[in-house]
PQR file with spaces between the fields and no chain letter, atoms N, CA, C, O and H, PARSE charges and radii, in Angstrom:
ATOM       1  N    UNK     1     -29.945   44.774    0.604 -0.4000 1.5000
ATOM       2  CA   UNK     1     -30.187   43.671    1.499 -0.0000 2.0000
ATOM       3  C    UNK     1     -30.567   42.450    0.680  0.5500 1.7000
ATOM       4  O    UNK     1     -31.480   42.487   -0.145 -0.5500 1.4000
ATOM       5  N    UNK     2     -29.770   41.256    0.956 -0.4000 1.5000
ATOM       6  CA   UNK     2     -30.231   39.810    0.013 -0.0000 2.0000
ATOM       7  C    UNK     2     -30.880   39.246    1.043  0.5500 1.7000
ATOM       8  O    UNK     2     -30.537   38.991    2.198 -0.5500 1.4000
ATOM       9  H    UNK     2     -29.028   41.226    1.627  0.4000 1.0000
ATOM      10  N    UNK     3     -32.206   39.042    0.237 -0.4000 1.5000
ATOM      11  CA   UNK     3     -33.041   37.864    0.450 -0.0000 2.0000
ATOM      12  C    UNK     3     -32.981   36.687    0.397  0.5500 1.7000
ATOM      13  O    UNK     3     -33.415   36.299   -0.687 -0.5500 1.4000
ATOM      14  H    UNK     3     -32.485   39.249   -0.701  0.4000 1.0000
ATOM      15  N    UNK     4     -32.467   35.430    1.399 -0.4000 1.5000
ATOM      16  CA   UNK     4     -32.347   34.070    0.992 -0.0000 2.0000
ATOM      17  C    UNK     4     -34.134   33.179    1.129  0.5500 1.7000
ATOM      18  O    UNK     4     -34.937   32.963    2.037 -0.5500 1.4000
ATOM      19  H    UNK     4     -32.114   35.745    2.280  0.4000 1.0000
ATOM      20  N    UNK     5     -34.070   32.962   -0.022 -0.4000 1.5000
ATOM      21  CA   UNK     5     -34.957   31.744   -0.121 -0.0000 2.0000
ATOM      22  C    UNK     5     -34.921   30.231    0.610  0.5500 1.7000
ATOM      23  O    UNK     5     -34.367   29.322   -0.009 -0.5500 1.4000
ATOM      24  H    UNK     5     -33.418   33.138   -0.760  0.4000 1.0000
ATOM      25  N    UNK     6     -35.450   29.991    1.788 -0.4000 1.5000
ATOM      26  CA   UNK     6     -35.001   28.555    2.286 -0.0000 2.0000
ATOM      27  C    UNK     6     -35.701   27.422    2.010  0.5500 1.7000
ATOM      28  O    UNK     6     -35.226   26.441    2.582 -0.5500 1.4000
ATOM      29  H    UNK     6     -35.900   30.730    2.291  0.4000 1.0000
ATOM      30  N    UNK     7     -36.786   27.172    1.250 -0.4000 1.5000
ATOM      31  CA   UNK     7     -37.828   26.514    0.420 -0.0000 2.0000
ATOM      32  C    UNK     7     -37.074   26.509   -1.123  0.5500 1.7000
ATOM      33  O    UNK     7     -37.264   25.461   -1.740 -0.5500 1.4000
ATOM      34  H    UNK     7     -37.171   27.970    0.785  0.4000 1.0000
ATOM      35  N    UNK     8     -36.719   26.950   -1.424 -0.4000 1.5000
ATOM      36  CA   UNK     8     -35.929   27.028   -3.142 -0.0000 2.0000
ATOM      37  C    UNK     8     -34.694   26.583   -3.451  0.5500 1.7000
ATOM      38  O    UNK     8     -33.716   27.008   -2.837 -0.5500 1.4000
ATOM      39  H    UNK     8     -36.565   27.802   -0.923  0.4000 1.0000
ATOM      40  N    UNK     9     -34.560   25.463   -4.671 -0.4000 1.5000
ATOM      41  CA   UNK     9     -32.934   25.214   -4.964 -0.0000 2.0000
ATOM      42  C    UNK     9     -32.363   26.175   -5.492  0.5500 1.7000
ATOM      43  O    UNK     9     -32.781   26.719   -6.515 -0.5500 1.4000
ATOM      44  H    UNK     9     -35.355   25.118   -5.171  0.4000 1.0000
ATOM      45  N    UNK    10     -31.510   26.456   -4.976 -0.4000 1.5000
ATOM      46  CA   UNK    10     -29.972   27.528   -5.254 -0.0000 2.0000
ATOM      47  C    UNK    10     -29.073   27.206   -6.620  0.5500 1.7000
ATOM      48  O    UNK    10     -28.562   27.987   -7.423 -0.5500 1.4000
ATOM      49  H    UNK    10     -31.171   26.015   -4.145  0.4000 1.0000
ATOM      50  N    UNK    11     -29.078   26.112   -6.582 -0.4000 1.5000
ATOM      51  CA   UNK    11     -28.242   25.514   -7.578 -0.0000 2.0000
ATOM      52  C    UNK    11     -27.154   25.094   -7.768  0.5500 1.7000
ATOM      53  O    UNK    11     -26.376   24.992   -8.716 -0.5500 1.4000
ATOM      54  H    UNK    11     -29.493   25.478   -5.930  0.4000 1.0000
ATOM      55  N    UNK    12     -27.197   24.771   -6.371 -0.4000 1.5000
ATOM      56  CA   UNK    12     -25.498   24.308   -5.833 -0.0000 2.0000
ATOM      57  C    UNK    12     -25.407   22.816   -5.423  0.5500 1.7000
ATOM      58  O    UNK    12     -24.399   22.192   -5.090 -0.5500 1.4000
ATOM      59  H    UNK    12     -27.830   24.854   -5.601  0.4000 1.0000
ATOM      60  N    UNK    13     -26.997   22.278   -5.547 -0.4000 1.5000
ATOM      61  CA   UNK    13     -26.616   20.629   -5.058 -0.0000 2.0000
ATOM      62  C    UNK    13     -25.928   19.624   -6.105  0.5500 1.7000
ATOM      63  O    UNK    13     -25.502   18.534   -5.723 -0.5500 1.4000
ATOM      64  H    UNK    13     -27.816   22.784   -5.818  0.4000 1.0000
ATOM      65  N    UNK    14     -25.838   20.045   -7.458 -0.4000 1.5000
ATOM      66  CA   UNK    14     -25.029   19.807   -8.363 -0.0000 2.0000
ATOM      67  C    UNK    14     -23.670   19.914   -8.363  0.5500 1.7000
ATOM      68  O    UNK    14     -22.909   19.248   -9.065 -0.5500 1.4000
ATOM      69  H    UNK    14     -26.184   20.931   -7.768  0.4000 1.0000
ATOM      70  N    UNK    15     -23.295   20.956   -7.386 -0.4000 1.5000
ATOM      71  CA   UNK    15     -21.847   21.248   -7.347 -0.0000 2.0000
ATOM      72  C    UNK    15     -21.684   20.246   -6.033  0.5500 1.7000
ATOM      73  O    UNK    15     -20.621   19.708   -5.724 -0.5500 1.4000
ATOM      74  H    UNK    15     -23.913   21.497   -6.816  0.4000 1.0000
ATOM      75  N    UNK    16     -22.533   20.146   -5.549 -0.4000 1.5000
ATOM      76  CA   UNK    16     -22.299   19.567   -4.070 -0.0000 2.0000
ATOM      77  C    UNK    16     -21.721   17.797   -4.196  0.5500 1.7000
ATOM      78  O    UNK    16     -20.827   17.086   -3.737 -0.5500 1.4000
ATOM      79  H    UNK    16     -23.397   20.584   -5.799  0.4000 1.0000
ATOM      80  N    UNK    17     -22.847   17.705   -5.094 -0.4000 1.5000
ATOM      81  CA   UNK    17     -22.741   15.819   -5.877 -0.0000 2.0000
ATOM      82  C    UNK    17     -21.414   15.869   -6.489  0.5500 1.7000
ATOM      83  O    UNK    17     -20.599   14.964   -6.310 -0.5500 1.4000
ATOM      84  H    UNK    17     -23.573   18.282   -5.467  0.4000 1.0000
ATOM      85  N    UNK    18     -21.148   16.996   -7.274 -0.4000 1.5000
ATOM      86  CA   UNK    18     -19.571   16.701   -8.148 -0.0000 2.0000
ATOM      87  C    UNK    18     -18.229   16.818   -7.108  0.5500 1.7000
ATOM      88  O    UNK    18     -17.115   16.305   -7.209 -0.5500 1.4000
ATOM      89  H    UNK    18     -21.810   17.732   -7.420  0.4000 1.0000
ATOM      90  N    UNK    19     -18.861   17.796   -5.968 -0.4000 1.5000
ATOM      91  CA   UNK    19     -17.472   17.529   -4.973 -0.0000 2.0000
ATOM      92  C    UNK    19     -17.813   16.339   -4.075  0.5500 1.7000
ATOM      93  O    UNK    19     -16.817   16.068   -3.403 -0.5500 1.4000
ATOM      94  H    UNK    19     -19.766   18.213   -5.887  0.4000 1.0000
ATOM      95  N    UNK    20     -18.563   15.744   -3.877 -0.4000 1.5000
ATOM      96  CA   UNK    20     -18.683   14.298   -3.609 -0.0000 2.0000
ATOM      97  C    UNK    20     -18.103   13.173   -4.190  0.5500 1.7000
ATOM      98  O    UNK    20     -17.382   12.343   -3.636 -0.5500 1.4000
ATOM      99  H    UNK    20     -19.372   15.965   -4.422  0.4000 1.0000
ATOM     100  N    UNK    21     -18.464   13.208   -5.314 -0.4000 1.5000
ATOM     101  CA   UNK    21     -17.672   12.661   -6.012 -0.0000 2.0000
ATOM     102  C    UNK    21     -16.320   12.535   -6.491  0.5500 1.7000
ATOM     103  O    UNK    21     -15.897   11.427   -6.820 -0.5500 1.4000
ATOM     104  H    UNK    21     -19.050   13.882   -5.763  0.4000 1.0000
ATOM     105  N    UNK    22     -15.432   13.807   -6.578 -0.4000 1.5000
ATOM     106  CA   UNK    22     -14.357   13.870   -6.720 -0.0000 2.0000
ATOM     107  C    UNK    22     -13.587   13.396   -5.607  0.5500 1.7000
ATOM     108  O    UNK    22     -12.591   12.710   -5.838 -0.5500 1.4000
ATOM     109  H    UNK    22     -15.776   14.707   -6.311  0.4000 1.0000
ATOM     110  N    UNK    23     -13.986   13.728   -4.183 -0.4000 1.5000
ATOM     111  CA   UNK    23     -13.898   12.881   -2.940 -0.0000 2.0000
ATOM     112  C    UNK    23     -14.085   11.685   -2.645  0.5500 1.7000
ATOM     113  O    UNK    23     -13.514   11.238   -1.650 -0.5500 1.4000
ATOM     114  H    UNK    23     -14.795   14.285   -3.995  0.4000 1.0000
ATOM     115  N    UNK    24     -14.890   10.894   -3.392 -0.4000 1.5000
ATOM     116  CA   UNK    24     -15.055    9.864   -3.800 -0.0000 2.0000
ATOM     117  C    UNK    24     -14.161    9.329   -4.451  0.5500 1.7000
ATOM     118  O    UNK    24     -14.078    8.167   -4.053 -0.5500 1.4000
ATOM     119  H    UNK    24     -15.353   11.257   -4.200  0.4000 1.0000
ATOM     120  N    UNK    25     -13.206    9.585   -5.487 -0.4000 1.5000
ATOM     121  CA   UNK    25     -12.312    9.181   -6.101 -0.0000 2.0000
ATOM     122  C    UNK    25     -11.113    9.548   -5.433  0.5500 1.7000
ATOM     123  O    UNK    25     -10.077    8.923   -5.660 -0.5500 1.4000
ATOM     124  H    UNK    25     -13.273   10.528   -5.811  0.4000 1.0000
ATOM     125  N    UNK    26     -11.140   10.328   -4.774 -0.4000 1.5000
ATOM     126  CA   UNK    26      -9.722   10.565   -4.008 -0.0000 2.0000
ATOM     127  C    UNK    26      -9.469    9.800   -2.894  0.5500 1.7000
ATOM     128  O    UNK    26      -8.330    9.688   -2.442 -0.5500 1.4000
ATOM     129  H    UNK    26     -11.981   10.836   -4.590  0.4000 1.0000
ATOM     130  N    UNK    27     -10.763    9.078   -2.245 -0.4000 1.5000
ATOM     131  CA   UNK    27     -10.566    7.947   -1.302 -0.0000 2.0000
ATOM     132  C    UNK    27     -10.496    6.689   -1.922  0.5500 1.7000
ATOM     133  O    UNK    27      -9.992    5.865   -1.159 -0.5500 1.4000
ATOM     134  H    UNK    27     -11.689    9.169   -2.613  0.4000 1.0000
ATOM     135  N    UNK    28     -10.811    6.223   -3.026 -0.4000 1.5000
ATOM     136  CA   UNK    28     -10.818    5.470   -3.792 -0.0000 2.0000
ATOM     137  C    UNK    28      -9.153    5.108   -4.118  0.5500 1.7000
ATOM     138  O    UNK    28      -8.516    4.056   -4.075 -0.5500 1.4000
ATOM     139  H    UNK    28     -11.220    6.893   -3.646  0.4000 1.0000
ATOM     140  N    UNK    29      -8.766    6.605   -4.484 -0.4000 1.5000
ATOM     141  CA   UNK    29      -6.865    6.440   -4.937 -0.0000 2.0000
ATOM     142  C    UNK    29      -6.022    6.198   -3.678  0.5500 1.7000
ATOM     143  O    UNK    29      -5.056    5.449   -3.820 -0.5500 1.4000
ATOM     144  H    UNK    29      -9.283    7.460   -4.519  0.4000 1.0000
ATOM     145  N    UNK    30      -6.277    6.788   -2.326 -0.4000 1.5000
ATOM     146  CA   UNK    30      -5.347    6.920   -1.460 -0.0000 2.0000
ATOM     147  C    UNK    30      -5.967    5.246   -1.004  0.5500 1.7000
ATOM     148  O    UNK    30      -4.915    4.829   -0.520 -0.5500 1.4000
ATOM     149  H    UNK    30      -7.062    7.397   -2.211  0.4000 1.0000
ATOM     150  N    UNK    31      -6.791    4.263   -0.878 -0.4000 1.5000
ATOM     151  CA   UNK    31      -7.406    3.385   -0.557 -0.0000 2.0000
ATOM     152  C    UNK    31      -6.054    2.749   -1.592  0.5500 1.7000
ATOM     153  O    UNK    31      -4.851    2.910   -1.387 -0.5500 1.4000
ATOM     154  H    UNK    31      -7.646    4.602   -1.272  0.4000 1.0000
ATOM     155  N    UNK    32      -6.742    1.961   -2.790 -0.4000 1.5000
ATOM     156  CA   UNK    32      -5.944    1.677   -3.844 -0.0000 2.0000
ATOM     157  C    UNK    32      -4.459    2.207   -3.095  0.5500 1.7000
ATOM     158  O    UNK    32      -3.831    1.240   -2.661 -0.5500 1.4000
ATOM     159  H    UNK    32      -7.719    1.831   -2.956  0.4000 1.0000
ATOM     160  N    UNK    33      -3.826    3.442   -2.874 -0.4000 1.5000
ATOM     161  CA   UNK    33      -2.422    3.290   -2.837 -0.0000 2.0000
ATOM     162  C    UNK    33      -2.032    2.881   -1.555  0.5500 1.7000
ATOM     163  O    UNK    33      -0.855    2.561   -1.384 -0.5500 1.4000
ATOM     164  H    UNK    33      -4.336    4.227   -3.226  0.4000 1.0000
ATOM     165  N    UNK    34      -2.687    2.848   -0.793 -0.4000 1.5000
ATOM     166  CA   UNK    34      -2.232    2.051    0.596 -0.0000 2.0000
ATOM     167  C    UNK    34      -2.097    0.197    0.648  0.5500 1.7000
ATOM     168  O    UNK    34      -1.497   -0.600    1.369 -0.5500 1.4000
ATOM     169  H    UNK    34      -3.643    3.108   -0.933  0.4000 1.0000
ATOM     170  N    UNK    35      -3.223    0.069   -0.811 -0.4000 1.5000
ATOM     171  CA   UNK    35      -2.986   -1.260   -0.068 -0.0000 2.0000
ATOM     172  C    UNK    35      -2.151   -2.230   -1.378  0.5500 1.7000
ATOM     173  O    UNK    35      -2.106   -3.460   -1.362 -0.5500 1.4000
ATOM     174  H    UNK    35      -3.711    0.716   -1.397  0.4000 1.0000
ATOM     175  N    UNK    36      -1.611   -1.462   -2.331 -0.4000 1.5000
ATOM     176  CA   UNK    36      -0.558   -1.199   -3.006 -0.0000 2.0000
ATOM     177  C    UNK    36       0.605   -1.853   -2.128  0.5500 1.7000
ATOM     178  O    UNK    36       1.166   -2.936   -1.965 -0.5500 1.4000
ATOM     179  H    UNK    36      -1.648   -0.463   -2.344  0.4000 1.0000
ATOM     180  N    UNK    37       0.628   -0.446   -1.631 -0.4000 1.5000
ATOM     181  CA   UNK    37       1.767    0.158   -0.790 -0.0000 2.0000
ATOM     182  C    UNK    37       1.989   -1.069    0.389  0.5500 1.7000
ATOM     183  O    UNK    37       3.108   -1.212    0.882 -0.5500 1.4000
ATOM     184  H    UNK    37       0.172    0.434   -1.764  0.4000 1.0000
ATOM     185  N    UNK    38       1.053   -1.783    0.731 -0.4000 1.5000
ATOM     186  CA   UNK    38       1.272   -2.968    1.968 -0.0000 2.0000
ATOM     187  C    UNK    38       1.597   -4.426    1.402  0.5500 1.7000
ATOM     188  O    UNK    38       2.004   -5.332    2.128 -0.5500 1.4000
ATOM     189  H    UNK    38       0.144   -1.666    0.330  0.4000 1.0000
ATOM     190  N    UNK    39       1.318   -4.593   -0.338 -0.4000 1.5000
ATOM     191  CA   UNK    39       1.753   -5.366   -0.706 -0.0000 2.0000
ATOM     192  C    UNK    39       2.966   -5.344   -1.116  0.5500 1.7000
ATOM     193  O    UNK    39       3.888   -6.145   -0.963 -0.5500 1.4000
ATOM     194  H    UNK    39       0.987   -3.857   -0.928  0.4000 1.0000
ATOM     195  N    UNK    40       2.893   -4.393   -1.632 -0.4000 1.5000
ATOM     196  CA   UNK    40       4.530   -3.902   -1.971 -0.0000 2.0000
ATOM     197  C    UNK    40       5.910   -4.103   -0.356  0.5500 1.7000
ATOM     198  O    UNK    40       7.072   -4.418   -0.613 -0.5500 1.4000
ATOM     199  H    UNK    40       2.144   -3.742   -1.756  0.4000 1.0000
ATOM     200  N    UNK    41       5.581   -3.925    0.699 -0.4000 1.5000
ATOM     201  CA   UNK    41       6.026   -3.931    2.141 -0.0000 2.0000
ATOM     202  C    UNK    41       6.219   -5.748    2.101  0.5500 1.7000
ATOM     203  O    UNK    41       7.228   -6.449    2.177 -0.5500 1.4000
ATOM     204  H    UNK    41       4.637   -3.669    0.908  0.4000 1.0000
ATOM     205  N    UNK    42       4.670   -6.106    1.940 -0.4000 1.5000
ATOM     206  CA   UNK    42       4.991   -7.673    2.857 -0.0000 2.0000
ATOM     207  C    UNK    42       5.729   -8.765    0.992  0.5500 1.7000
ATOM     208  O    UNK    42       6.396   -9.790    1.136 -0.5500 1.4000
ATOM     209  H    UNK    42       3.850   -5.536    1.878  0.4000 1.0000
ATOM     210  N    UNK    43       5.430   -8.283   -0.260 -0.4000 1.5000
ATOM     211  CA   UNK    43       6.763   -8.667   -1.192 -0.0000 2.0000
ATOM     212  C    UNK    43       7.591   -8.907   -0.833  0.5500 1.7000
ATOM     213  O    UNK    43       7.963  -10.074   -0.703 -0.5500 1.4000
ATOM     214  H    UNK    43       4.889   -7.450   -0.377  0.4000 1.0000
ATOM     215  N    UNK    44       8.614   -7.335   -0.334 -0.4000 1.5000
ATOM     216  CA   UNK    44      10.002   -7.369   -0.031 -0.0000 2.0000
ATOM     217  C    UNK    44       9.962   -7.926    1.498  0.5500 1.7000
ATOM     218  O    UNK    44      11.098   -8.040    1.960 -0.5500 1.4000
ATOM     219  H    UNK    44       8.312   -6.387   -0.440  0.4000 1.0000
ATOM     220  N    UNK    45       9.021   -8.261    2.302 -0.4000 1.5000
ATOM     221  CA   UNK    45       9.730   -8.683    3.409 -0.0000 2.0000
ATOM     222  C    UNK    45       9.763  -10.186    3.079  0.5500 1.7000
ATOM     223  O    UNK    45      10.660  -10.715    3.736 -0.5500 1.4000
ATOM     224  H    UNK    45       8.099   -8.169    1.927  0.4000 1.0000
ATOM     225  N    UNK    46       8.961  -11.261    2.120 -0.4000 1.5000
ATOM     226  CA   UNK    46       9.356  -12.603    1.668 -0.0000 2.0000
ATOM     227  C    UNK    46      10.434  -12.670    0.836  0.5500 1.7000
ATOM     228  O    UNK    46      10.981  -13.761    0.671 -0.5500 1.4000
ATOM     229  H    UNK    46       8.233  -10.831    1.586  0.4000 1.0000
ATOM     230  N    UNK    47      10.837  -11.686    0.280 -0.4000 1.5000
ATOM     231  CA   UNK    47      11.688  -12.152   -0.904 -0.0000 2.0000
ATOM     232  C    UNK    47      13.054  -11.820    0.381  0.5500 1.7000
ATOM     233  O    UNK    47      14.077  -12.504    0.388 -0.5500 1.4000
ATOM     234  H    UNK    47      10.393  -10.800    0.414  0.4000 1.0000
ATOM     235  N    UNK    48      12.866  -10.926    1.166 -0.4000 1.5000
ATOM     236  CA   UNK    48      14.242  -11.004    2.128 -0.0000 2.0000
ATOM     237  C    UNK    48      14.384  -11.543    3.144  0.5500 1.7000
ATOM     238  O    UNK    48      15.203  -11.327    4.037 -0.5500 1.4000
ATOM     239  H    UNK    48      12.035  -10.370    1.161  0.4000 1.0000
ATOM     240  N    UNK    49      13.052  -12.776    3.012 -0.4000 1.5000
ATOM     241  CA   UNK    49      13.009  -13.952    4.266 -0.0000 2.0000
ATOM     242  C    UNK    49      14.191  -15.083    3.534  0.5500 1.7000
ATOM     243  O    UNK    49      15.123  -15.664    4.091 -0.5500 1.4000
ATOM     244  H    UNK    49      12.387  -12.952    2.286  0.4000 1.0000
ATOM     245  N    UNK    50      13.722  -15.137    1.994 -0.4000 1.5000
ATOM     246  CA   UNK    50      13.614  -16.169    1.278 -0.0000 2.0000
ATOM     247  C    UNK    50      15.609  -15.876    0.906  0.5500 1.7000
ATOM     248  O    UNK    50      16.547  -16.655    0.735 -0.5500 1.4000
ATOM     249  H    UNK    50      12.965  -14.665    1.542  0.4000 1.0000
ATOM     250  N    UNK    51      15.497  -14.540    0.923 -0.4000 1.5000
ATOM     251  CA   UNK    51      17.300  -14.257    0.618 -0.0000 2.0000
ATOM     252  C    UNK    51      18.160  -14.735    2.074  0.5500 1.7000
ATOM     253  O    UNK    51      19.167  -15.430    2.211 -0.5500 1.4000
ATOM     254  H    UNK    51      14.735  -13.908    1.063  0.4000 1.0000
ATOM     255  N    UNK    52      17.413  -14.140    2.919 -0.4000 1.5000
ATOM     256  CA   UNK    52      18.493  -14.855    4.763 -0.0000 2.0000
ATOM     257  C    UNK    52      18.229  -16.155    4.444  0.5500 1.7000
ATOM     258  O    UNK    52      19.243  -16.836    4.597 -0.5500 1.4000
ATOM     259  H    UNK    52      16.595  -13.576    2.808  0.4000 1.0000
ATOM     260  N    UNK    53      17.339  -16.747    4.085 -0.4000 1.5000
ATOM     261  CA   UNK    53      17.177  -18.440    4.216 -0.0000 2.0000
ATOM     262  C    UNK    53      18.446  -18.777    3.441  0.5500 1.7000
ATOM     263  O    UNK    53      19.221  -19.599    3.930 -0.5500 1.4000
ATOM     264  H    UNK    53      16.515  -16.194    3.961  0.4000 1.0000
ATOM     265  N    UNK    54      18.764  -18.101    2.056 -0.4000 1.5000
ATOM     266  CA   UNK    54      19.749  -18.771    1.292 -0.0000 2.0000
ATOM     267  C    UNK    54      20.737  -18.411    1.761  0.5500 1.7000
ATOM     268  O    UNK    54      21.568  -19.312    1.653 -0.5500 1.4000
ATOM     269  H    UNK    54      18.134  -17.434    1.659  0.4000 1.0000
ATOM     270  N    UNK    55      21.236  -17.333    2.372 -0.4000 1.5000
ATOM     271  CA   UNK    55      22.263  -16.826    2.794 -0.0000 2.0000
ATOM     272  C    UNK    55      22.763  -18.165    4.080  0.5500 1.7000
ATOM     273  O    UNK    55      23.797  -18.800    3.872 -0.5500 1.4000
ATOM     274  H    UNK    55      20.560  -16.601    2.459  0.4000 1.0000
ATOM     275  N    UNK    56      22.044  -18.409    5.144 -0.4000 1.5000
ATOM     276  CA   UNK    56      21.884  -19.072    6.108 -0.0000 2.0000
ATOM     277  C    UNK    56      22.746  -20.214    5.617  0.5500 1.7000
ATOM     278  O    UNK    56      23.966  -20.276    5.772 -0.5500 1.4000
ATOM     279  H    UNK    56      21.204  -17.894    5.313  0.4000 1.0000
ATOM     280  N    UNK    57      21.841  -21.284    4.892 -0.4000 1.5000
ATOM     281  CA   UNK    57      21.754  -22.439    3.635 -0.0000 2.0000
ATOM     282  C    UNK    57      23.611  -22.431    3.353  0.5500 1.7000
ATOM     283  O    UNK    57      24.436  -23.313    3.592 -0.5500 1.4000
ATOM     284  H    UNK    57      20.850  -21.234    4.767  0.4000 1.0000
ATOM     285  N    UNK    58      23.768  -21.169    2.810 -0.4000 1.5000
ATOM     286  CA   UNK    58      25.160  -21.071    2.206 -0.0000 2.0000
ATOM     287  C    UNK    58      26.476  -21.068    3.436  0.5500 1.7000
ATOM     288  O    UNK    58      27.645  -21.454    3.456 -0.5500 1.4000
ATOM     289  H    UNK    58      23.098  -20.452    2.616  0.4000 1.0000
ATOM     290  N    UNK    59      25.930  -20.682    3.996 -0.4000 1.5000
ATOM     291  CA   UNK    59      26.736  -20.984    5.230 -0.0000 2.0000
ATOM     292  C    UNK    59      27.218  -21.927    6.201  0.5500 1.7000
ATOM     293  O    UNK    59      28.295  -21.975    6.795 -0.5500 1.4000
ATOM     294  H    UNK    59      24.981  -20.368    3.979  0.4000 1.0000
ATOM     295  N    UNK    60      26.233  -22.648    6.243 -0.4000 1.5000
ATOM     296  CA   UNK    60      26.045  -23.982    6.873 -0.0000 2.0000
ATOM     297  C    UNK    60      26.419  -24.795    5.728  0.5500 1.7000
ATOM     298  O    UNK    60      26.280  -25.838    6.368 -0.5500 1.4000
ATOM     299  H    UNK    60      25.357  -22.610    5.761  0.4000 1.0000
ATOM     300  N    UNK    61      26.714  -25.138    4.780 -0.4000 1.5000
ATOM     301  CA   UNK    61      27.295  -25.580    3.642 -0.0000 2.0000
ATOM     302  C    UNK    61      28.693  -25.253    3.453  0.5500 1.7000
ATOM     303  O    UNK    61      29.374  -26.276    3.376 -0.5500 1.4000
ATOM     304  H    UNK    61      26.826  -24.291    4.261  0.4000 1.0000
ATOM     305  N    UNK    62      29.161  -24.497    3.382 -0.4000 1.5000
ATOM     306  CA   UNK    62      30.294  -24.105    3.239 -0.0000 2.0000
ATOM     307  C    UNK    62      31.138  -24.493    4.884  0.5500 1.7000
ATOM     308  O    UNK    62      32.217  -25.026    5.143 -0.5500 1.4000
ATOM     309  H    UNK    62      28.608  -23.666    3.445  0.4000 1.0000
ATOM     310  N    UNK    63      30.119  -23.970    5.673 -0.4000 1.5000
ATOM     311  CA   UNK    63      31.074  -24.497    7.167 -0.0000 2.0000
ATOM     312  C    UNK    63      31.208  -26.509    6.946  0.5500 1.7000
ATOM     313  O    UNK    63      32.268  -27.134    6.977 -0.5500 1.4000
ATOM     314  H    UNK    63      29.243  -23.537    5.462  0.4000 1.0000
ATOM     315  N    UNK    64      30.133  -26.975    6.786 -0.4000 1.5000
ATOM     316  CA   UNK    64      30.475  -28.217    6.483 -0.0000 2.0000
ATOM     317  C    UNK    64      31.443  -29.320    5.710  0.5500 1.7000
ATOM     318  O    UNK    64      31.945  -30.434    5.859 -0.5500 1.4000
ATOM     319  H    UNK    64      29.271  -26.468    6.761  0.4000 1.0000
ATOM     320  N    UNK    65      31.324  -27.970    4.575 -0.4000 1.5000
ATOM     321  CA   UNK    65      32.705  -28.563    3.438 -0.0000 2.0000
ATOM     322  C    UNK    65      33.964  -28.426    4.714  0.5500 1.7000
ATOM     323  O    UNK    65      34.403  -29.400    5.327 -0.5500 1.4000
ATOM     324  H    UNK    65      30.916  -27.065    4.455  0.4000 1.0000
ATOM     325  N    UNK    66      34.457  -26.817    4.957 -0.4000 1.5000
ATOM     326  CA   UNK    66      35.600  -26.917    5.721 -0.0000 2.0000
ATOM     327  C    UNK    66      35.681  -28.132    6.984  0.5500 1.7000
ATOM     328  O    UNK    66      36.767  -28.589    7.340 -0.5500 1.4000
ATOM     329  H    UNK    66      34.101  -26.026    4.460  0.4000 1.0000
ATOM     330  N    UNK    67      34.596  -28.495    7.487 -0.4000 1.5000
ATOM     331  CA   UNK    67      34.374  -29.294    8.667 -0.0000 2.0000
ATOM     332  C    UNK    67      35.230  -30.797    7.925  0.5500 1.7000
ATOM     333  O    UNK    67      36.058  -31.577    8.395 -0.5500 1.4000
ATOM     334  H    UNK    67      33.714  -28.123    7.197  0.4000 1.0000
ATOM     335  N    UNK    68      34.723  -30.727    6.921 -0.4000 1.5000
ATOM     336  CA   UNK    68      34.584  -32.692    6.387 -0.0000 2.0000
ATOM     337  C    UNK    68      36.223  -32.468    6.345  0.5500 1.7000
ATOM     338  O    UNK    68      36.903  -33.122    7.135 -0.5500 1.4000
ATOM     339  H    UNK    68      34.051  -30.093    6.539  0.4000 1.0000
ATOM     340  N    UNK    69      37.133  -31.159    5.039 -0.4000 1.5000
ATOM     341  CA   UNK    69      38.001  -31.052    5.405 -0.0000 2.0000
ATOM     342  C    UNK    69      39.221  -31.357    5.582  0.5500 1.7000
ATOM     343  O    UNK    69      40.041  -31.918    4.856 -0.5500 1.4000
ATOM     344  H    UNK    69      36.580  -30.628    4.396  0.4000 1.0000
ATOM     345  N    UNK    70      39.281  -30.843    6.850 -0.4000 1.5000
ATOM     346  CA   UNK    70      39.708  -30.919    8.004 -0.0000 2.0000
ATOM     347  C    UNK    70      40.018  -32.169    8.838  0.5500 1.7000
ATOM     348  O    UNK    70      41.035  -32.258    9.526 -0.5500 1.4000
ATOM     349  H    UNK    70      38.615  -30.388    7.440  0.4000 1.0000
ATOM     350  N    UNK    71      39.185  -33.029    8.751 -0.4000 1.5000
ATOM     351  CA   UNK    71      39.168  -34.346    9.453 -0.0000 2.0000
ATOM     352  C    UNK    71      39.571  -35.324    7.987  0.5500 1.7000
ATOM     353  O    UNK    71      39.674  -36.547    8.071 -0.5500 1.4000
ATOM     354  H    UNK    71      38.359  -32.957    8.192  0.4000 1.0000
């Protein structure tokens, strides 16, 4: 029959702090990769605002050349 001591350290609040900590760093990384990850998202959504703008640009240019033309 084991006897637990409930007044006495066990010797596990050391292990307890190091898995805290390692949890600590693992919210730390998935934190860090999310907001990574949202800059990385709103990047490519300017650089493919900034590509339709030229695309647009090129179009309306080119319809104009044929317009002038023409007449």
């Amino acid at each position: 029959m084991a006897v637990y001591n409930s007044t006495g350290s066990d010797g596990n609040a050391s292990m307890t702090t190091q898995a805290a900590a390692v949890l600590d760093h693992g919210w730390l990384l998935a934190a860090a990769v999310e907001f990574y990850s949202q800059c990385a998202v709103i990047g490519v959504g300017i650089i493919g605002t900034a590509a339709n703008a030229l695309i647009l640009y090129a179009l309306i240019v080119h319809n104009a050349r044929e317009t002038k033309e023409e007449i």
